[in-house]
C-alpha positions as CSV (number, residue, x, y, z in Angstrom):
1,X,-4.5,-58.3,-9.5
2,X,-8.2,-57.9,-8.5
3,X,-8.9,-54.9,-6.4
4,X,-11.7,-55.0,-3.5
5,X,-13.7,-52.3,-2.7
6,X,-14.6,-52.4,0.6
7,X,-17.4,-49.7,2.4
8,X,-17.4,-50.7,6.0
9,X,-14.7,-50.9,8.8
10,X,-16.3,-54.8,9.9
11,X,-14.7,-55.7,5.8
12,X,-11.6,-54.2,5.9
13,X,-11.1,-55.6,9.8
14,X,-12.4,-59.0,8.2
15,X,-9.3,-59.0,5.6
16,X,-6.6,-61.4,6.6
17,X,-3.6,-59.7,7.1
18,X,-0.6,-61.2,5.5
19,X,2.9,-58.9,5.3
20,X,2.8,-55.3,6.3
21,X,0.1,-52.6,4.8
22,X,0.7,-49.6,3.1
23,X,-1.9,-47.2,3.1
24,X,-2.9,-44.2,0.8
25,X,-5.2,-41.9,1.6
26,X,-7.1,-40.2,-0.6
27,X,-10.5,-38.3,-1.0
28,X,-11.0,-39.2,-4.7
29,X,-10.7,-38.1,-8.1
30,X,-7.8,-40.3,-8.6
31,X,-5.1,-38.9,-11.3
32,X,-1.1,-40.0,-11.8
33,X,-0.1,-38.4,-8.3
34,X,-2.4,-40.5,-6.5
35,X,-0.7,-43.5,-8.8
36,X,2.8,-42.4,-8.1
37,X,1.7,-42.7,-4.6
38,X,0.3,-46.2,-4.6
39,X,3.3,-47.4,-6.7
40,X,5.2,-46.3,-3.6
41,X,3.3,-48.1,-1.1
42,X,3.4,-50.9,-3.4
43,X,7.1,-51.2,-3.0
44,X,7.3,-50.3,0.4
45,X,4.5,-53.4,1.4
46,X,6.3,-55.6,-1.1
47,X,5.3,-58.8,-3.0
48,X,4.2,-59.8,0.3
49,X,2.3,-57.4,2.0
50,X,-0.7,-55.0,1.1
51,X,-1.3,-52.0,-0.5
52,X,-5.2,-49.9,1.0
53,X,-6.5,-46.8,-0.4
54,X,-9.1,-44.8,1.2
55,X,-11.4,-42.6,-0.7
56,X,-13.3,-40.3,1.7
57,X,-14.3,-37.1,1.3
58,X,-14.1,-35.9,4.4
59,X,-16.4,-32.6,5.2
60,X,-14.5,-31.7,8.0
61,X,-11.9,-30.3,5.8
62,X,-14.5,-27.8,4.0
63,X,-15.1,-24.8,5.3
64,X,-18.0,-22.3,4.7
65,X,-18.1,-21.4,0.7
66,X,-15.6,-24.5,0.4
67,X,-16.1,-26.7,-2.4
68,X,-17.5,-29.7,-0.6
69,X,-20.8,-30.6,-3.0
70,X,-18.4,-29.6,-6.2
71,X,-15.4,-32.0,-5.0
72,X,-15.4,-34.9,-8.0
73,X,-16.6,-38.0,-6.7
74,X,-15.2,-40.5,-9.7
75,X,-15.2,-44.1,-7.6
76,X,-15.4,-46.2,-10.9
77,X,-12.7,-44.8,-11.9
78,X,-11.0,-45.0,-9.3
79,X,-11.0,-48.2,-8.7
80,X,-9.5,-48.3,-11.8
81,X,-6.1,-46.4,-11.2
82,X,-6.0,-48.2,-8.0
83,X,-6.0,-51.6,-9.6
84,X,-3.7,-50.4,-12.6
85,X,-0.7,-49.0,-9.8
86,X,-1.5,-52.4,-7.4
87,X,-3.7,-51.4,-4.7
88,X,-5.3,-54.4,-3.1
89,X,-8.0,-52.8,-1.3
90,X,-10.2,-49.4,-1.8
91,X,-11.8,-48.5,1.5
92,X,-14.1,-45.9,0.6
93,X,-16.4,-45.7,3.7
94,X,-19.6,-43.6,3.6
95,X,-19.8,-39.9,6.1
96,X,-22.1,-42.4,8.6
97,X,-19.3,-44.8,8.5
98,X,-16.3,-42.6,9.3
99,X,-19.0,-40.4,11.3
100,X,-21.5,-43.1,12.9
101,X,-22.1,-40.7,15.9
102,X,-23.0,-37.8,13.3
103,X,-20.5,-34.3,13.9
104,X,-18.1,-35.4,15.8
105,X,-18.0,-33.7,19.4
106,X,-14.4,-34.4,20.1
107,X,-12.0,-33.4,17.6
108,X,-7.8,-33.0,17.0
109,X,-6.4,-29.5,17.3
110,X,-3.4,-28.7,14.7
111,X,-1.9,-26.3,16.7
112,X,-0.1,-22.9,16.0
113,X,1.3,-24.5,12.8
114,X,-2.3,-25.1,12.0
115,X,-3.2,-21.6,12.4
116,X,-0.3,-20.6,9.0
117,X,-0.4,-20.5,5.5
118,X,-3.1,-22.8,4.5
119,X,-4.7,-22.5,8.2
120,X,-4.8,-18.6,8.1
121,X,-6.6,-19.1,4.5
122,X,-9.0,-22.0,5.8
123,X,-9.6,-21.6,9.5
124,X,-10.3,-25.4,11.2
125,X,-9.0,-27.3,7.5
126,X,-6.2,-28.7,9.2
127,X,-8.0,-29.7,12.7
128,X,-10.8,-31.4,9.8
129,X,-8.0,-33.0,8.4
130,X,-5.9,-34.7,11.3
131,X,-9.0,-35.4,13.2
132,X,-9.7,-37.8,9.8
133,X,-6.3,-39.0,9.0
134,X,-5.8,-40.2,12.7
135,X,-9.3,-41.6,12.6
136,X,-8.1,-43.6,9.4
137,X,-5.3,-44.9,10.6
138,X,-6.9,-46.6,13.4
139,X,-9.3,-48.2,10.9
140,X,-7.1,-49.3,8.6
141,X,-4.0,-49.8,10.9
142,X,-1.2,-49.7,8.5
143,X,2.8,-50.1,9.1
144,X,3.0,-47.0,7.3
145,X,0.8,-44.0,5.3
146,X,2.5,-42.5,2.4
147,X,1.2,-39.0,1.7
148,X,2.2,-36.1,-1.0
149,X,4.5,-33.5,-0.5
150,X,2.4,-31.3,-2.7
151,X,0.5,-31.4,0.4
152,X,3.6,-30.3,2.4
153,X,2.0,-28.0,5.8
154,X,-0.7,-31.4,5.6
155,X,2.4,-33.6,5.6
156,X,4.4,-31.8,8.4
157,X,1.0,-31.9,10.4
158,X,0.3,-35.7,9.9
159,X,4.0,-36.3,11.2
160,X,3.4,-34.3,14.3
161,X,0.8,-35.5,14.8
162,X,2.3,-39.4,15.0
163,X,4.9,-37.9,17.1
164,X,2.9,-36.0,19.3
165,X,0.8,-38.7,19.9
166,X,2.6,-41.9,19.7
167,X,1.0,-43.3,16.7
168,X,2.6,-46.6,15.7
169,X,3.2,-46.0,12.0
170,X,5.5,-44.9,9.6
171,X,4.6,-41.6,7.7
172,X,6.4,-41.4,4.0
173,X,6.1,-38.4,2.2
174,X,6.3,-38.6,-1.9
175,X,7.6,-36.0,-4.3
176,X,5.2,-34.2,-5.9
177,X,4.3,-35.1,-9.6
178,X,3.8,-32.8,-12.4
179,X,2.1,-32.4,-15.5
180,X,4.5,-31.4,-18.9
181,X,4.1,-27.9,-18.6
182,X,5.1,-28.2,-15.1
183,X,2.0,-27.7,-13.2
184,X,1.4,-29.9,-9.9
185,X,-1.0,-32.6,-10.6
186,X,-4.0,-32.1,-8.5
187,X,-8.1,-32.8,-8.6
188,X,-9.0,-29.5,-8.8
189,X,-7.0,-29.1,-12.4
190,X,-9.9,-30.3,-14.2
191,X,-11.9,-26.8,-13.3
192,X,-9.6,-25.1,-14.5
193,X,-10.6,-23.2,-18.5
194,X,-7.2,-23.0,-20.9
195,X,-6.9,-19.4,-20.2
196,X,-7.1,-19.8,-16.3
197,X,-4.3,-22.9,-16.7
198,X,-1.9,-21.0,-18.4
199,X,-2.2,-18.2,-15.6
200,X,-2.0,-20.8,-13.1
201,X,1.0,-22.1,-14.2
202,X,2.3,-19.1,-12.9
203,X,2.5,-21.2,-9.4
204,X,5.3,-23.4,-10.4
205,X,7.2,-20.9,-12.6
206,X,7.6,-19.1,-9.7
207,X,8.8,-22.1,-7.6
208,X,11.3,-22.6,-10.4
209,X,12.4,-18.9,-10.6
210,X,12.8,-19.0,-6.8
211,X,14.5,-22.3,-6.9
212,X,17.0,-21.4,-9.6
213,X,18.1,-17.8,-7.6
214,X,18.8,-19.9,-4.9
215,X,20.9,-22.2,-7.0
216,X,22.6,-19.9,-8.6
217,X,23.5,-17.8,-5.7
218,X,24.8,-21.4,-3.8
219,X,27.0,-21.8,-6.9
220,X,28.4,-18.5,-6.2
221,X,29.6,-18.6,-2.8
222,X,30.5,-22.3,-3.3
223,X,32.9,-20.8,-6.2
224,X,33.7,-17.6,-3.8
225,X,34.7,-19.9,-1.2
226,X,37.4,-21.4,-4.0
227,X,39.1,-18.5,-4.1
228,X,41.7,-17.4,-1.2
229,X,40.8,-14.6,0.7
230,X,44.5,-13.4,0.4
231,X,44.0,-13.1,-3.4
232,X,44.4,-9.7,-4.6
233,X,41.1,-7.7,-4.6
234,X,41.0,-7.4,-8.5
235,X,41.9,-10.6,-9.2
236,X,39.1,-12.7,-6.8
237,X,36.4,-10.0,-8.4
238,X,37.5,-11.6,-12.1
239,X,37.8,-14.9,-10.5
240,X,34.0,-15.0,-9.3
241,X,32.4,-12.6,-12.2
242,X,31.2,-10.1,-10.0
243,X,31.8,-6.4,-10.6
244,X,34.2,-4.3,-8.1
245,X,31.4,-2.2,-6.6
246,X,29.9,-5.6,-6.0
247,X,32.0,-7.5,-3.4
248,X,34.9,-9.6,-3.0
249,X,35.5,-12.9,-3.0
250,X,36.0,-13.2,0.9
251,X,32.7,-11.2,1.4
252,X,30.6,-13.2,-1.0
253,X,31.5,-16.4,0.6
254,X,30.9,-15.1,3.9
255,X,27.5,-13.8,2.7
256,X,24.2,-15.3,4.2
257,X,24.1,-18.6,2.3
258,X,21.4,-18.3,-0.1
259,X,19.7,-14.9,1.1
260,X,16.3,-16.2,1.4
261,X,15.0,-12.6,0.5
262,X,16.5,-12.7,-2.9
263,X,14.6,-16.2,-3.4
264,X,11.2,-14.7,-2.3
265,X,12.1,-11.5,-4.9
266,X,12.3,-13.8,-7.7
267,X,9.7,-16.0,-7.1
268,X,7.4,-12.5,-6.5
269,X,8.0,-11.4,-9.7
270,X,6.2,-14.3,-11.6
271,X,3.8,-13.9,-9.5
272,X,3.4,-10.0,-9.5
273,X,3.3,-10.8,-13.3
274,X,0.6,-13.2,-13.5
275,X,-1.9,-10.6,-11.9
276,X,-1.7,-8.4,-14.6
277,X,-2.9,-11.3,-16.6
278,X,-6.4,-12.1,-18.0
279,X,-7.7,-13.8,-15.8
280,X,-5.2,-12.9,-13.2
281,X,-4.3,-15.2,-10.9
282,X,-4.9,-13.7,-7.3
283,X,-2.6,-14.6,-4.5
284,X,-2.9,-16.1,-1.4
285,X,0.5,-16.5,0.0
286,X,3.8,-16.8,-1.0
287,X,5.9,-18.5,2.1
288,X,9.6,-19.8,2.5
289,X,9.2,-21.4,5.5
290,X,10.9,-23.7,8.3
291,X,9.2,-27.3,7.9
292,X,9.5,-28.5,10.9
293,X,6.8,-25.3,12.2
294,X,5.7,-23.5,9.1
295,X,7.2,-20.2,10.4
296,X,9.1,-18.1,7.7
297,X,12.7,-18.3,7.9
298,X,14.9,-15.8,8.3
299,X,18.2,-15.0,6.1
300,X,21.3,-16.8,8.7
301,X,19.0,-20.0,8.1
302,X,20.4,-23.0,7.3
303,X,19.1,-26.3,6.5
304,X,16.4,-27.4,4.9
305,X,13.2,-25.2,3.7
306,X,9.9,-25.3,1.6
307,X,9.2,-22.5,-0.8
308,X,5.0,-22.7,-1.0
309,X,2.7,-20.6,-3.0
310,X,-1.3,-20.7,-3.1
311,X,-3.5,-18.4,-5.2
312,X,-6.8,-18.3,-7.3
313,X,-7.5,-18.2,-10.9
314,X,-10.9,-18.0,-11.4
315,X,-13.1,-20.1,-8.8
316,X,-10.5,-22.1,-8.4
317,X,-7.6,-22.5,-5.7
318,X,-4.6,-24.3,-6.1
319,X,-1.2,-24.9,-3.8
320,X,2.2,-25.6,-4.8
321,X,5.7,-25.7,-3.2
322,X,9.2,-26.5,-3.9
323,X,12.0,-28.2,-1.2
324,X,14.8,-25.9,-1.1
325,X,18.3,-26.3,1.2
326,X,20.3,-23.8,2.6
327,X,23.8,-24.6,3.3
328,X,26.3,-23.3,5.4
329,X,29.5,-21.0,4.0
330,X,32.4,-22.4,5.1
């Protein structure tokens, strides 16, 4: 398979559509998450259909002090990556292509869920962001736009934004990858010295410690709910290995399921950790939050949640977050 590199809308309208199109949309610097993603659409257009990557770098998303001119522009390579996991076309549009009118005077808003996390951090990121992935979709026009869920508060955003606005598409969201050592596969990686990565890996460590406190304390009211609240008292502490000052069996299982709190403690330890080291990594935020608004959650929540960390290390800022589920004690 050839890949085409088209610059201007007038091509890619000038393509003949045959099946559906997938769509991944990138700004560049294309590494093994980017792949994973067009392997995806790949499957999801089919023998049939076709598989378009943007490259834009979109300015909108930059704020003031932002790394807009230092962003890696790589196209030859990409192309590259894109053939390799089966794009058929590379739309990568120039700022007067996307922009022909210059700064654009009407613009999306992202909302209050805009205004969290990464919003708080980066006033106007996410309006800078819709404002180009709805402006996208209408150029490229796909059946559906697979994005990362490294990404997640930009994926959550992208989805109400379809909703909100009746956009005909499907929106797919993709697991994030990750490198041996565990950290999330991103562009920004490559500023990164060997000291400042092994601080930074600090990111998903903590994702990990935070995810295996919550597993561990599911396993223990799932084990807690075993044991028959008419047991003697001595006998359901043994049962569950907790010690008698502790708690029951019947209180355990009718604990908060998964005590949130104790998930943000562990995951803040890491964390608390890595700024003692040189360099330290500096935090941003560390978040368990509702997906559906980006607001934290609070411990009687059930259902599914997103555990999401950002910090520095050195110049350079980097996100991460882990899908977490909170069920209910029966």
């Amino acid at each position: 398979m050839t890949t085409t590199l088209l610059r201007t809308a007038d091509e890619l309208h000038a393509r003949v559509r045959r099946g559906s199109r997938a769509v991944v949309m990138t700004m560049g610097a294309l590494h093994e998450g980017h792949a994973t993603l067009i392997r995806a659409a790949r499957e999801i257009a089919g023998p049939e259909g076709e598989v378009v990557v943007t490259v834009f770098v979109n300015p909108l998303q930059f704020g003031a002090g932002e790394d807009l001119d230092r962003y890696p522009r790589t196209l030859d390579a990409d192309l590259k990556i894109a053939e390799e996991a089966g794009a058929d076309a590379v739309f990568a549009p120039s700022v007067d292509e996307v922009y022909p009118g210059g700064d654009p005077q009407v613009r999306l808003s992202a909302g209050p869920m805009g205004e969290r996390l990464e919003g708080a951090v980066r006033p106007g990121h996410f309006d800078g962001m819709l404002t180009v992935v709805a402006k996208l979709l209408h150029l490229t026009r796909p059946d559906a736009a697979l994005f990362g869920q490294k990404d997640a508060q930009q994926l959550a955003l992208i989805r109400r934004m379809v909703l909100d606005l009746n956009f005909g598409v499907e929106i797919v969201g993709v697991p994030t990858v990750r490198e041996e050592d565990g950290l999330a596969l991103s562009s920004r990686n490559r500023y990164l010295s060997p000291e400042e990565r092994r601080t930074a890996l600090a990111l998903s460590q903590a994702l990990f410690a935070g995810r295996d406190r919550h597993a561990a304390q599911e396993a223990l009211r799932a084990r807690a709910r075993e044991v028959p609240a008419t047991r003697a008292r001595a006998e359901a502490l043994s049962a569950i290995g907790e010690s008698r000052a502790a708690a029951d069996a019947h209180a355990v299982a009718k604990a908060v399921p998964g005590a949130p709190a104790a998930v943000r403690a562990a995951a803040r330890l890491v964390l608390d950790e890595a700024a003692r080291l040189q360099p330290p990594l500096v935090l941003d935020y560390l978040a368990l939050v509702d997906p559906s608004d980006f607001t934290e959650i609070e411990d009687d929540f059930t259902g599914e949640a997103v555990l999401a960390v950002a910090a520095r290390v050195g110049t350079t800022r980097l996100i991460d977050n882990l899908p977490l589920t909170f069920g209910a004690a029966s």
